[in-house]
N, CA, C and O atoms as a GROMACS GRO file, in nm:
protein
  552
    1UNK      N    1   7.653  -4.699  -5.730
    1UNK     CA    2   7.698  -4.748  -5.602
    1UNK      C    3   7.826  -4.830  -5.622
    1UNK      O    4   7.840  -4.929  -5.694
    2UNK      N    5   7.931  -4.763  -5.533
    2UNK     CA    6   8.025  -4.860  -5.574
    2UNK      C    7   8.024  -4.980  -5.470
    2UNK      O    8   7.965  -4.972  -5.362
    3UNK      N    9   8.108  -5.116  -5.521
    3UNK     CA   10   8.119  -5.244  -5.483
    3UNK      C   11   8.243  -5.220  -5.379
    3UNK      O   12   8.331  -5.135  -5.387
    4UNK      N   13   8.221  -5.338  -5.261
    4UNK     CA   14   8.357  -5.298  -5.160
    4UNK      C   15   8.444  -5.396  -5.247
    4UNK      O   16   8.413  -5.470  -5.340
    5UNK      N   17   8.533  -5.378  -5.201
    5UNK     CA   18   8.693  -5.460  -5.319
    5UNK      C   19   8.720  -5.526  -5.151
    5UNK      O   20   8.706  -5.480  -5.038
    6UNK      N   21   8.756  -5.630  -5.197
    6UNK     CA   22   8.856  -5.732  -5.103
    6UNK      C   23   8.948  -5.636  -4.959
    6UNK      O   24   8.975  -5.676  -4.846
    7UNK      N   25   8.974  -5.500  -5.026
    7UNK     CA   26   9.048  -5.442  -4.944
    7UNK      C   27   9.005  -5.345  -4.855
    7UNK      O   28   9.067  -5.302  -4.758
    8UNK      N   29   8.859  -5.303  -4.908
    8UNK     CA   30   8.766  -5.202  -4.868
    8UNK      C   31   8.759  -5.328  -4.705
    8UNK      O   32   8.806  -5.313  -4.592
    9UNK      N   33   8.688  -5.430  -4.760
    9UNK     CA   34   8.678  -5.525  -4.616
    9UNK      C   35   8.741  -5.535  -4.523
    9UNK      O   36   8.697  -5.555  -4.409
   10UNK      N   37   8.902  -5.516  -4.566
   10UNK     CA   38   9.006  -5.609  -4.499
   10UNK      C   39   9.102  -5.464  -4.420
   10UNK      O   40   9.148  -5.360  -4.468
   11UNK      N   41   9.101  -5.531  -4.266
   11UNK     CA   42   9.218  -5.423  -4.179
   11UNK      C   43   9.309  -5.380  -4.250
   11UNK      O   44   9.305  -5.413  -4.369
   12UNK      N   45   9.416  -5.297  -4.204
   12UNK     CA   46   9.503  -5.185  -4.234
   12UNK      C   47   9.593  -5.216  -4.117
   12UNK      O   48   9.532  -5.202  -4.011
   13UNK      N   49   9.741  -5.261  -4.098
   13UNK     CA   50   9.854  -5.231  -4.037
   13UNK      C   51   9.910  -5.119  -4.042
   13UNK      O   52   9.881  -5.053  -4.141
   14UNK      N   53   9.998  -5.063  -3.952
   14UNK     CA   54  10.108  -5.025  -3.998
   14UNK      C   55  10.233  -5.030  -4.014
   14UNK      O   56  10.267  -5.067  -3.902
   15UNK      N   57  10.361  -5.016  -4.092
   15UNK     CA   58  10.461  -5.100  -4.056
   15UNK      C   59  10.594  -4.986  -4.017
   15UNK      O   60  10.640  -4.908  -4.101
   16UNK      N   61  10.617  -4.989  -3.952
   16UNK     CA   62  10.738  -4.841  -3.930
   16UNK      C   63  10.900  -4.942  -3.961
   16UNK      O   64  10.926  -5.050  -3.907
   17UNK      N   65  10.947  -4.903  -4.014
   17UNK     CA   66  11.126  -4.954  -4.026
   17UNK      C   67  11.208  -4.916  -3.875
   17UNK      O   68  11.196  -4.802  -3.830
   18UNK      N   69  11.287  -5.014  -3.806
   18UNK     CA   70  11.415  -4.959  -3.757
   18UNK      C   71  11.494  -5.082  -3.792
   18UNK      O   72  11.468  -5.194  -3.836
   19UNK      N   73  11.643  -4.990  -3.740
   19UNK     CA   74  11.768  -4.968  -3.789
   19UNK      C   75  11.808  -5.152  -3.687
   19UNK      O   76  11.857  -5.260  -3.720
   20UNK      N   77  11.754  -5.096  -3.564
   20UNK     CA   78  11.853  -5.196  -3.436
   20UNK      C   79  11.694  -5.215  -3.351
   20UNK      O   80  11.644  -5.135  -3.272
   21UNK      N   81  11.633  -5.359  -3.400
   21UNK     CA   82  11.510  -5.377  -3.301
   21UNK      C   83  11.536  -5.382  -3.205
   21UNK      O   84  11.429  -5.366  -3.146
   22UNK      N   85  11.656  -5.401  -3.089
   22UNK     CA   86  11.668  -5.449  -2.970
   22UNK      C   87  11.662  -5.293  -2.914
   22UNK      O   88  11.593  -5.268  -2.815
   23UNK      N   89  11.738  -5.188  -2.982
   23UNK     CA   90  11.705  -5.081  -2.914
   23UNK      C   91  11.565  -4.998  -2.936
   23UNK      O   92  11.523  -4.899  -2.875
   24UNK      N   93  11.500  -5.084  -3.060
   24UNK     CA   94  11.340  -5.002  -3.070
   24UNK      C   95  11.261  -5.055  -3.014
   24UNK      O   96  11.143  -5.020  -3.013
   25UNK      N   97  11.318  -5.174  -2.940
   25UNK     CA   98  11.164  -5.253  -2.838
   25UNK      C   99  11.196  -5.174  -2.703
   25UNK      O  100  11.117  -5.148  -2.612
   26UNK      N  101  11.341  -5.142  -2.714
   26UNK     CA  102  11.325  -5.072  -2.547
   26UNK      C  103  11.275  -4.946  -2.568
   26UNK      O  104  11.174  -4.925  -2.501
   27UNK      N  105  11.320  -4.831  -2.656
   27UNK     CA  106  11.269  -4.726  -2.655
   27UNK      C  107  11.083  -4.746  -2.665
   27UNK      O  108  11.005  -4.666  -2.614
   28UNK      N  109  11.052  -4.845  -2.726
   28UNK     CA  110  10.860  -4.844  -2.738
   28UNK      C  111  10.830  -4.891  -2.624
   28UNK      O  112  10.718  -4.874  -2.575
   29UNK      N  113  10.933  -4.961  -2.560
   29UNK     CA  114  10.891  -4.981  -2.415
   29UNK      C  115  10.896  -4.841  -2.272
   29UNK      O  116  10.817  -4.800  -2.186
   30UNK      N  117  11.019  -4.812  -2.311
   30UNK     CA  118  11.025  -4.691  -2.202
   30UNK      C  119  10.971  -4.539  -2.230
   30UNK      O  120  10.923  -4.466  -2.144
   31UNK      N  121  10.985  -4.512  -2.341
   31UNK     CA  122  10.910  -4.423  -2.372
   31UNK      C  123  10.732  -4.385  -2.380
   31UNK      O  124  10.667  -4.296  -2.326
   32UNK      N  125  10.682  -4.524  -2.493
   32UNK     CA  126  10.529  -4.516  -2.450
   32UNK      C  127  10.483  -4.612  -2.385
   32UNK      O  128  10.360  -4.613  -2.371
   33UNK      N  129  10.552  -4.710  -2.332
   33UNK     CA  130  10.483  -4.784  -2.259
   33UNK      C  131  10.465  -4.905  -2.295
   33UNK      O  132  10.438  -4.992  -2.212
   34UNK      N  133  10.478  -4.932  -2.441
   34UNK     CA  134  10.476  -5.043  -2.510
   34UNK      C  135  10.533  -5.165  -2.517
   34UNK      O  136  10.641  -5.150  -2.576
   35UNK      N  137  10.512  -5.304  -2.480
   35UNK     CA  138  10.568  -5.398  -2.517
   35UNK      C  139  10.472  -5.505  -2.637
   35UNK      O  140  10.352  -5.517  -2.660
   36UNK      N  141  10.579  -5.561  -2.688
   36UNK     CA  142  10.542  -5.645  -2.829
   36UNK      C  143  10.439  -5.763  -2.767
   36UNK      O  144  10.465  -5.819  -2.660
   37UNK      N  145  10.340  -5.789  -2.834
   37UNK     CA  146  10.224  -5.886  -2.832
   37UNK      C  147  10.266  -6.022  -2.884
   37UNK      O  148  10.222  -6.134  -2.855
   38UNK      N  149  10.366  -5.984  -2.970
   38UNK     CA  150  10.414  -6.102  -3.065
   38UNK      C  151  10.556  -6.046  -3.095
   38UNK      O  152  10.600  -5.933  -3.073
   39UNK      N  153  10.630  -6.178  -3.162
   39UNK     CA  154  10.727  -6.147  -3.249
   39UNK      C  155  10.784  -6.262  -3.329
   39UNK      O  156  10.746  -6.379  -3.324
   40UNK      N  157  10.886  -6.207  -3.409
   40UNK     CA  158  10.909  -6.316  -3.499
   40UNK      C  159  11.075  -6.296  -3.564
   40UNK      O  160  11.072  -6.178  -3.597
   41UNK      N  161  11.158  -6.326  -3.584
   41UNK     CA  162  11.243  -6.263  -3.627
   41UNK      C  163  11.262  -6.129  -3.747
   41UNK      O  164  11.240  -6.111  -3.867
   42UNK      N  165  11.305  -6.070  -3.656
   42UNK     CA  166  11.313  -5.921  -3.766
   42UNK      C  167  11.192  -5.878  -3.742
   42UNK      O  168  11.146  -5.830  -3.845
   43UNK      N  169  11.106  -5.873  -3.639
   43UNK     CA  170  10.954  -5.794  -3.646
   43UNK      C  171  10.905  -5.791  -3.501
   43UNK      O  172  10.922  -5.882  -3.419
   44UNK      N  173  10.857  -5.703  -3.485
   44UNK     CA  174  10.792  -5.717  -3.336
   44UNK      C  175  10.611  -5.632  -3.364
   44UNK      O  176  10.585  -5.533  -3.432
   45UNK      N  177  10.541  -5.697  -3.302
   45UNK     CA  178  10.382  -5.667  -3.308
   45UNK      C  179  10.326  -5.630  -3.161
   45UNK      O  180  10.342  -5.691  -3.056
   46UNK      N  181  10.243  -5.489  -3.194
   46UNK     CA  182  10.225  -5.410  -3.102
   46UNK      C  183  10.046  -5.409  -3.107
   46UNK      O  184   9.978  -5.411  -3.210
   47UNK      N  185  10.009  -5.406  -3.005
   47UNK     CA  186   9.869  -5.374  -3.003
   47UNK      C  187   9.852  -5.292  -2.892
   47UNK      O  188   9.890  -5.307  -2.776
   48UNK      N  189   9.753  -5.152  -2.978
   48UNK     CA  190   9.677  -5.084  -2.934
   48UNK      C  191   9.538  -5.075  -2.979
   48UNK      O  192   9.497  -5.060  -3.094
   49UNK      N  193   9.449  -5.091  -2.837
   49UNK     CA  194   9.310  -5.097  -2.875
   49UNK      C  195   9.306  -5.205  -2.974
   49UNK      O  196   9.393  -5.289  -2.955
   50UNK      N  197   9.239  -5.224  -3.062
   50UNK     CA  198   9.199  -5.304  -3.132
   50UNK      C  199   9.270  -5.321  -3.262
   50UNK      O  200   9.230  -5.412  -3.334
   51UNK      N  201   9.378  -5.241  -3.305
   51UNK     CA  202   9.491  -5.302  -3.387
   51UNK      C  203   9.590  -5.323  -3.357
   51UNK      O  204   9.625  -5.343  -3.241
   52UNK      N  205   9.675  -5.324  -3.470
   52UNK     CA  206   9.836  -5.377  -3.452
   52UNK      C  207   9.907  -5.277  -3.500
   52UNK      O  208   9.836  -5.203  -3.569
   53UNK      N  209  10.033  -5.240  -3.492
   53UNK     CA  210  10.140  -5.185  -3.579
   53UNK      C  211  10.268  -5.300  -3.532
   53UNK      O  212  10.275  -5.373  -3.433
   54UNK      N  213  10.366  -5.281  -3.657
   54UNK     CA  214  10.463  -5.379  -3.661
   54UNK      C  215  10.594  -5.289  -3.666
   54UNK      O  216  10.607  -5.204  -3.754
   55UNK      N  217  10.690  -5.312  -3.569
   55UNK     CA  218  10.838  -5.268  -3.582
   55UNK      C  219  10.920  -5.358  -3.644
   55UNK      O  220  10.920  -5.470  -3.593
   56UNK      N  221  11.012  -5.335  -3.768
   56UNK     CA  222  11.047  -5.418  -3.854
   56UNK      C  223  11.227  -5.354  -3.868
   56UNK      O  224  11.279  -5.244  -3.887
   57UNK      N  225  11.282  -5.516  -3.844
   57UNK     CA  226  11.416  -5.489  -3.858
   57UNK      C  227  11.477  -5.403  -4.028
   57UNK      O  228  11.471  -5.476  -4.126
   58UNK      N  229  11.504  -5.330  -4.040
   58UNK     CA  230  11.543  -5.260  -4.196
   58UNK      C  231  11.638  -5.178  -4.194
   58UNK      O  232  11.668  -5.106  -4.099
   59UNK      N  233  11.712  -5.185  -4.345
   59UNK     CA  234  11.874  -5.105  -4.345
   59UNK      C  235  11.793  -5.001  -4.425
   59UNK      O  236  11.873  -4.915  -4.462
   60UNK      N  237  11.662  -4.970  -4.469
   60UNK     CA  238  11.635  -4.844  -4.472
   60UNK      C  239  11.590  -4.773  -4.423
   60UNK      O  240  11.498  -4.819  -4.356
   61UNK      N  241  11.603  -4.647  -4.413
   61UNK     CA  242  11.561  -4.513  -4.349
   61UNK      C  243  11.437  -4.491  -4.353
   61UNK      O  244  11.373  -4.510  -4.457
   62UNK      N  245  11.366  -4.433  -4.208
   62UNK     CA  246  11.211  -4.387  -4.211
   62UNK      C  247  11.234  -4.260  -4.300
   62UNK      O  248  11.346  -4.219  -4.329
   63UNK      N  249  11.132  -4.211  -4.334
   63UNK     CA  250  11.107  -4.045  -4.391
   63UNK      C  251  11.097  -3.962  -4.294
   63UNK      O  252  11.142  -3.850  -4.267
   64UNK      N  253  11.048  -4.016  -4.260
   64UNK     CA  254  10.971  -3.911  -4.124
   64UNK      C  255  10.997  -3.730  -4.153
   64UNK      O  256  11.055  -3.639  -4.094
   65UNK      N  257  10.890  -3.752  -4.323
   65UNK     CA  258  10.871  -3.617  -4.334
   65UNK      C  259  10.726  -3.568  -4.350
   65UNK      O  260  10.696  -3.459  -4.400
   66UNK      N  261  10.605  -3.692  -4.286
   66UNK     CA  262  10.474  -3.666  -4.288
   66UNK      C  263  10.443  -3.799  -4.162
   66UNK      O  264  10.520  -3.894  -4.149
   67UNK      N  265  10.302  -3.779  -4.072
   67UNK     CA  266  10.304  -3.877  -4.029
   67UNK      C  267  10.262  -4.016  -4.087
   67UNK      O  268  10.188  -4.050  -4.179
   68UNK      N  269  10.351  -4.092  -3.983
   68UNK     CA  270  10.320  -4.272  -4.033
   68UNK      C  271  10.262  -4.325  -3.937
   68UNK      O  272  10.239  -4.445  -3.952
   69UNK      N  273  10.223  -4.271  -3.827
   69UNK     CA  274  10.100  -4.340  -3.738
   69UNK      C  275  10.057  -4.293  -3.669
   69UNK      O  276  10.147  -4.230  -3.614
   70UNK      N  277   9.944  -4.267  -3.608
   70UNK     CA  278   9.912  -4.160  -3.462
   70UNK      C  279   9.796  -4.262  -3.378
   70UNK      O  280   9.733  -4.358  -3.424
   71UNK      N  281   9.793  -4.226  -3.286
   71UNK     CA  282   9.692  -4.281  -3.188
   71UNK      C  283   9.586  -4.192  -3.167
   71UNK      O  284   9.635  -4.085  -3.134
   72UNK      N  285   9.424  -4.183  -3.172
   72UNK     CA  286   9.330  -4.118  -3.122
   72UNK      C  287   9.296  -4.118  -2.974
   72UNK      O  288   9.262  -4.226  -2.924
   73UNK      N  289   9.301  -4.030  -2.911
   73UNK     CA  290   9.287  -4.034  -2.748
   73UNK      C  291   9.211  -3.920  -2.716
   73UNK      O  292   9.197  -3.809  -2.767
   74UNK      N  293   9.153  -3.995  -2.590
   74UNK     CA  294   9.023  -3.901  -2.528
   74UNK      C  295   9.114  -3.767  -2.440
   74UNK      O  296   9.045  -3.672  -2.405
   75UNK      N  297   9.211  -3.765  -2.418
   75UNK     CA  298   9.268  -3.653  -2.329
   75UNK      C  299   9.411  -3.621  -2.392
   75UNK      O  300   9.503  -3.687  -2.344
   76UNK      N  301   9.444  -3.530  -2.493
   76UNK     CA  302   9.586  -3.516  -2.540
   76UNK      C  303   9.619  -3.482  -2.443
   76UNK      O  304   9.689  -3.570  -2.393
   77UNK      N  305   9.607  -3.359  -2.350
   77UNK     CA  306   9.677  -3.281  -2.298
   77UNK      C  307   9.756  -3.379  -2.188
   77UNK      O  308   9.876  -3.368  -2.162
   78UNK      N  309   9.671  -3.471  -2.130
   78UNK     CA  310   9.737  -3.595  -2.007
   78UNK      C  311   9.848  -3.698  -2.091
   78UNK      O  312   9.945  -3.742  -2.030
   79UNK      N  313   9.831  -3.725  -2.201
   79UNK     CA  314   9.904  -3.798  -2.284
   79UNK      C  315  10.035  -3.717  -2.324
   79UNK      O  316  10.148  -3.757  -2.301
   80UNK      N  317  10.006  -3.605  -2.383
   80UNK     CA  318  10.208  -3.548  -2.414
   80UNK      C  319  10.214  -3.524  -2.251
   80UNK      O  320  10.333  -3.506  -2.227
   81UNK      N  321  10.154  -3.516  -2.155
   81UNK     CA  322  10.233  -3.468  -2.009
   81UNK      C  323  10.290  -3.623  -1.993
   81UNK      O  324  10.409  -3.628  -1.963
   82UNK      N  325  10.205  -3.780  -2.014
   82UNK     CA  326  10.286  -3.818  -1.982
   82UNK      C  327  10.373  -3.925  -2.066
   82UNK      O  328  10.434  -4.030  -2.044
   83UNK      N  329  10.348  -3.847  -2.162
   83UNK     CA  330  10.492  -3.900  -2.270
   83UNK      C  331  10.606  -3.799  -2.224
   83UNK      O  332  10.715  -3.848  -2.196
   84UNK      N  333  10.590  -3.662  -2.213
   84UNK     CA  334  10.717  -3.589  -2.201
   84UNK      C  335  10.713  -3.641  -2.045
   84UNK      O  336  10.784  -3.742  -2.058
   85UNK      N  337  10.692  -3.640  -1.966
   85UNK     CA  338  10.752  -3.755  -1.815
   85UNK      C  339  10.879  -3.869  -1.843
   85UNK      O  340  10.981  -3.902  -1.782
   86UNK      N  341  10.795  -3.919  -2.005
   86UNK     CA  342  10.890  -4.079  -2.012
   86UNK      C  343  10.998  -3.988  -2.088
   86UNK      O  344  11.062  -4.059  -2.165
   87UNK      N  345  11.026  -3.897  -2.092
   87UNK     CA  346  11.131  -3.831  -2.194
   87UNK      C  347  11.107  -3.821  -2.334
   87UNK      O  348  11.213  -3.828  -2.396
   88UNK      N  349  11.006  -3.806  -2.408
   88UNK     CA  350  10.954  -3.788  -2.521
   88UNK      C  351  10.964  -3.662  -2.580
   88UNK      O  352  10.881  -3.587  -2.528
   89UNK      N  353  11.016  -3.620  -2.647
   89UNK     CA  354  11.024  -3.482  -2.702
   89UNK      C  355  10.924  -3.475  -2.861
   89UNK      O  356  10.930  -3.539  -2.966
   90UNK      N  357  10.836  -3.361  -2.810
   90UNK     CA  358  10.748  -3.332  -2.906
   90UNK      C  359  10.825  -3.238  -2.988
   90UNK      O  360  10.939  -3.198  -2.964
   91UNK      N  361  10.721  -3.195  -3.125
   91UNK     CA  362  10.791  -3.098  -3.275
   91UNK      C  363  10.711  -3.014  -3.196
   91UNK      O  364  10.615  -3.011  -3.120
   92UNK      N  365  10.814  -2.938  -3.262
   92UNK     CA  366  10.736  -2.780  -3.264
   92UNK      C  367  10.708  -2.772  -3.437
   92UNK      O  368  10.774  -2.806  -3.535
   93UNK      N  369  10.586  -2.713  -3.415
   93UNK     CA  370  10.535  -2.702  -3.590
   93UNK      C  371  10.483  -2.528  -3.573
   93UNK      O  372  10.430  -2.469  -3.479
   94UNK      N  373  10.515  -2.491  -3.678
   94UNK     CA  374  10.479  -2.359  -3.710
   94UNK      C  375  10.474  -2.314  -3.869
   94UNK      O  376  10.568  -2.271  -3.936
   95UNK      N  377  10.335  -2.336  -3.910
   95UNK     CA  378  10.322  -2.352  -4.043
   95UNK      C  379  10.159  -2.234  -4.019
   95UNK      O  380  10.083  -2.209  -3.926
   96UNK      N  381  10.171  -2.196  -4.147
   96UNK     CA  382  10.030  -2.090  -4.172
   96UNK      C  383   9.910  -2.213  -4.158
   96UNK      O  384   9.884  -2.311  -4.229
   97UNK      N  385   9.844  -2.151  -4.015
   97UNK     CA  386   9.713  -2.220  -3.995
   97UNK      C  387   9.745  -2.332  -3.835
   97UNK      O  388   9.677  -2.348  -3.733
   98UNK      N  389   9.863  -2.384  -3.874
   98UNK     CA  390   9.894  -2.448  -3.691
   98UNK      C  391  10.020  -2.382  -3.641
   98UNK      O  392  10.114  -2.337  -3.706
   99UNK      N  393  10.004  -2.386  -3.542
   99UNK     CA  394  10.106  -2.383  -3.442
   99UNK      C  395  10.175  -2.464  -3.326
   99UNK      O  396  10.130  -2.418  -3.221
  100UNK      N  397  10.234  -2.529  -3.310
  100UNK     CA  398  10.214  -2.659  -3.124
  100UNK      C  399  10.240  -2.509  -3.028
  100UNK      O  400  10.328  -2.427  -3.051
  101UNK      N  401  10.179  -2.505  -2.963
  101UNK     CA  402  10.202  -2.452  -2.809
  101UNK      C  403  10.197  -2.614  -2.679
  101UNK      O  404  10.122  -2.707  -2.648
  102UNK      N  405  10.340  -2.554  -2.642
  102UNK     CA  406  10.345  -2.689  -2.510
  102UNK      C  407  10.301  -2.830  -2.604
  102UNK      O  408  10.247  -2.931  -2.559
  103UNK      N  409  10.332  -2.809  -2.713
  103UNK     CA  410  10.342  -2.959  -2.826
  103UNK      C  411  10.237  -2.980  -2.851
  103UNK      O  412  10.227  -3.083  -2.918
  104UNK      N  413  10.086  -2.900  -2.818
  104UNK     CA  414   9.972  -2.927  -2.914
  104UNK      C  415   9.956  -2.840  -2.971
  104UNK      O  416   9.979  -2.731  -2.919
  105UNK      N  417   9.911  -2.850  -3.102
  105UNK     CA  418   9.838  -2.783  -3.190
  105UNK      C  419   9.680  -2.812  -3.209
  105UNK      O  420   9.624  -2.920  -3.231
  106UNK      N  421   9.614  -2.657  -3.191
  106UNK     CA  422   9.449  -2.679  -3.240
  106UNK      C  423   9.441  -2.655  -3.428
  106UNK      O  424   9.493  -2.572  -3.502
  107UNK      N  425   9.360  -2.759  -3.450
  107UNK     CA  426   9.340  -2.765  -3.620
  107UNK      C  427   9.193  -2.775  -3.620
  107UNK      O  428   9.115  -2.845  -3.556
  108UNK      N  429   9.177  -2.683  -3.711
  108UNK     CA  430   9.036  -2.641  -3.747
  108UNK      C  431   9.019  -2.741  -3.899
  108UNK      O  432   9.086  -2.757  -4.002
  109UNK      N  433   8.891  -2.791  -3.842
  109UNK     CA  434   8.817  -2.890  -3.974
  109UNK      C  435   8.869  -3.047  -3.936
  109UNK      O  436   8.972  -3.091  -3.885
  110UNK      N  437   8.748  -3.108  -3.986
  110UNK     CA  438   8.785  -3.279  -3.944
  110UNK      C  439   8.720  -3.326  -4.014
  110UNK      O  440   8.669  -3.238  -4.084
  111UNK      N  441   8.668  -3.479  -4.056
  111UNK     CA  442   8.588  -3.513  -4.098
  111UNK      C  443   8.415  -3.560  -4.077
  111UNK      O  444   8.372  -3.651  -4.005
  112UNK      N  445   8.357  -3.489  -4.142
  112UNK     CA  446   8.208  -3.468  -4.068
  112UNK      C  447   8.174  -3.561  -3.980
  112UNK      O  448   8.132  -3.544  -3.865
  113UNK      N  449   8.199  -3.694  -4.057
  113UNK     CA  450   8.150  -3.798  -3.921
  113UNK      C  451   8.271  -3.798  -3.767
  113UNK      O  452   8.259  -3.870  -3.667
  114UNK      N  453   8.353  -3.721  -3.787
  114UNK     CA  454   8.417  -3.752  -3.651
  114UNK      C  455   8.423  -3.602  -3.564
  114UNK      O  456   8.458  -3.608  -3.445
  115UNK      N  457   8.392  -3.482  -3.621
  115UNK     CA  458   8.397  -3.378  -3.532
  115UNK      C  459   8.419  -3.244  -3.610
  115UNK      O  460   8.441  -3.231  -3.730
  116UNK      N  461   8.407  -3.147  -3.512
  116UNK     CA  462   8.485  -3.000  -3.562
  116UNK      C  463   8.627  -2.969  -3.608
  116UNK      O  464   8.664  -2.902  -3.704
  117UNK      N  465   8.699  -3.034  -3.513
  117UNK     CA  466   8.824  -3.014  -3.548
  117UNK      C  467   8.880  -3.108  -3.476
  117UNK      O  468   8.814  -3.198  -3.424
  118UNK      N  469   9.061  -3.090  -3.459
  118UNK     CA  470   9.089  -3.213  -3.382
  118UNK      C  471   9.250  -3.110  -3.321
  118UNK      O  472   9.302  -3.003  -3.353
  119UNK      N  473   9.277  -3.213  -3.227
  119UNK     CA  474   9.386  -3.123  -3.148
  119UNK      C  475   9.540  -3.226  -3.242
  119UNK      O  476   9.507  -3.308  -3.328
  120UNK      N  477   9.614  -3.216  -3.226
  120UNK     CA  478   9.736  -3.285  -3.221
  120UNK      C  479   9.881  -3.278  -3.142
  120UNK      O  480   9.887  -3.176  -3.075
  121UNK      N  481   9.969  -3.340  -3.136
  121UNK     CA  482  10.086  -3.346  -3.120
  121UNK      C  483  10.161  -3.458  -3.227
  121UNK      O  484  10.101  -3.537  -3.299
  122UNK      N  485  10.281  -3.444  -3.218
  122UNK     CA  486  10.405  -3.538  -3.324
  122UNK      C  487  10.527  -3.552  -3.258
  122UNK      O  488  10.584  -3.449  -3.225
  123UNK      N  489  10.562  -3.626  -3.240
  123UNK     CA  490  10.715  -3.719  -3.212
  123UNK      C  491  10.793  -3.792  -3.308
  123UNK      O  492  10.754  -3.824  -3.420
  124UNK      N  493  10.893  -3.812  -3.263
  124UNK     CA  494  10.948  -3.918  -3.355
  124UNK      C  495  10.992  -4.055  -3.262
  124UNK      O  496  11.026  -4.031  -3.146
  125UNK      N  497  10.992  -4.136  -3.288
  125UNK     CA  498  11.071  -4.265  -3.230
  125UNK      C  499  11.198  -4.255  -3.282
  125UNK      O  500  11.221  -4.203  -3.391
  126UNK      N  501  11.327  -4.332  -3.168
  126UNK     CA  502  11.437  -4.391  -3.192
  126UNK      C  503  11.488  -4.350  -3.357
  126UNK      O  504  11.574  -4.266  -3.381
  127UNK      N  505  11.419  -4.423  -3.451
  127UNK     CA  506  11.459  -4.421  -3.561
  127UNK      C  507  11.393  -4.316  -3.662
  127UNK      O  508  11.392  -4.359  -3.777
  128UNK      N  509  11.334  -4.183  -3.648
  128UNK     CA  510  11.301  -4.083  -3.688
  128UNK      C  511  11.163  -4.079  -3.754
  128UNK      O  512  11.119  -3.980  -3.813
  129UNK      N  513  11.086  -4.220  -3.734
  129UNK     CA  514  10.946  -4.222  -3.780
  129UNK      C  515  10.872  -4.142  -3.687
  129UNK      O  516  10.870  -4.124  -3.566
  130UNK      N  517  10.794  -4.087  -3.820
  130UNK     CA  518  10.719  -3.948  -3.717
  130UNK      C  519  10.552  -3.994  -3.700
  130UNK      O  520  10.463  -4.003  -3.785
  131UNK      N  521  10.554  -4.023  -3.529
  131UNK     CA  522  10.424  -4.032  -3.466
  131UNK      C  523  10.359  -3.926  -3.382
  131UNK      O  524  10.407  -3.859  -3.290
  132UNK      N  525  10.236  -3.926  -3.435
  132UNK     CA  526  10.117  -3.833  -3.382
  132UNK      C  527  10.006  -3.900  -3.287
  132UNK      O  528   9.970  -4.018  -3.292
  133UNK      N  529   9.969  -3.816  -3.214
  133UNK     CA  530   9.854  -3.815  -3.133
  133UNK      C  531   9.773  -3.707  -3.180
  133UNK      O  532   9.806  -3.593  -3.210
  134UNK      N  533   9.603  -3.792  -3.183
  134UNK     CA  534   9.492  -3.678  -3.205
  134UNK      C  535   9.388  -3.702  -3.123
  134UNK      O  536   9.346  -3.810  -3.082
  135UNK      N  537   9.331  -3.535  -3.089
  135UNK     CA  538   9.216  -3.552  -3.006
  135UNK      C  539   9.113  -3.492  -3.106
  135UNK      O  540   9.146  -3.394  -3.173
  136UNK      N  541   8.993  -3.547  -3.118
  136UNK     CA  542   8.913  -3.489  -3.168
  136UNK      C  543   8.798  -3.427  -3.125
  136UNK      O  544   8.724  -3.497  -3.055
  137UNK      N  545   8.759  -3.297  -3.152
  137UNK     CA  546   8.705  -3.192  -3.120
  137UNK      C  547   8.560  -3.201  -3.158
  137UNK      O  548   8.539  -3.205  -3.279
  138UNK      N  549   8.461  -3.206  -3.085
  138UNK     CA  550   8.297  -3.243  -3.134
  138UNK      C  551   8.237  -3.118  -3.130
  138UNK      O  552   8.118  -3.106  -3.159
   0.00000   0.00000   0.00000
């Protein structure tokens, strides 16, 4: 049996980089809706549901060549309708096994305790960090 470690216990942030916070608090504002809970210089703190993610002033570049955060939601299909409303432009992905049609993709397999499969979509913010939405499939 393994022992929990200090970290097994302890929450999980996430921290995304931009370039110019003044224009990533408006885009998290007009785009999803988001305004900061907190802030501090060089950082702004976001809560959804019951965590946080942090937008952080930085002269380096996101990757945004896998995702760095997604939200779980009970209705994708109402969520990209009304992200693409706020002007949100979803990926198109076309890889052996997914596809996005109208910016979701169905993905087969999940993890036992959470379902069959799960739906998705991906965006990027302002500064090219790539965010997802998932629905999961019971």
């Amino acid at each position: 049996m393994t022992v929990a470690t200090p970290l097994a216990r302890s929450d999980v942030a996430t921290r995304l980089p931009a370039r110019d916070l003044d224009r990533a608090r408006r885009w998290y504002s007009d785009k999803l809706g988001l305004d900061p809970v907190e802030e501090r210089p060089g950082g702004l703190r976001y809560r959804c549901g019951t965590t946080y993610f942090v937008v952080f002033q930085s002269t380096g570049r996101a990757s945004g060549e896998s995702t760095q955060m997604a939200w779980e939601v009970d209705d994708i299909e109402a969520v990209v309708a009304d992200l693409v409303a706020r002007g949100v432009e979803f990926e198109h992905v076309d890889v052996p096994g997914m596809t996005t049609v109208n910016g979701i993709a169905d993905i087969d397999g999940n993890y036992p305790s959470k379902g069959r499969g799960e739906r998705g979509a991906w965006f990027r913010d302002i500064d090219g960090n790539l965010l997802g939405i998932g629905q999961v499939i019971r």
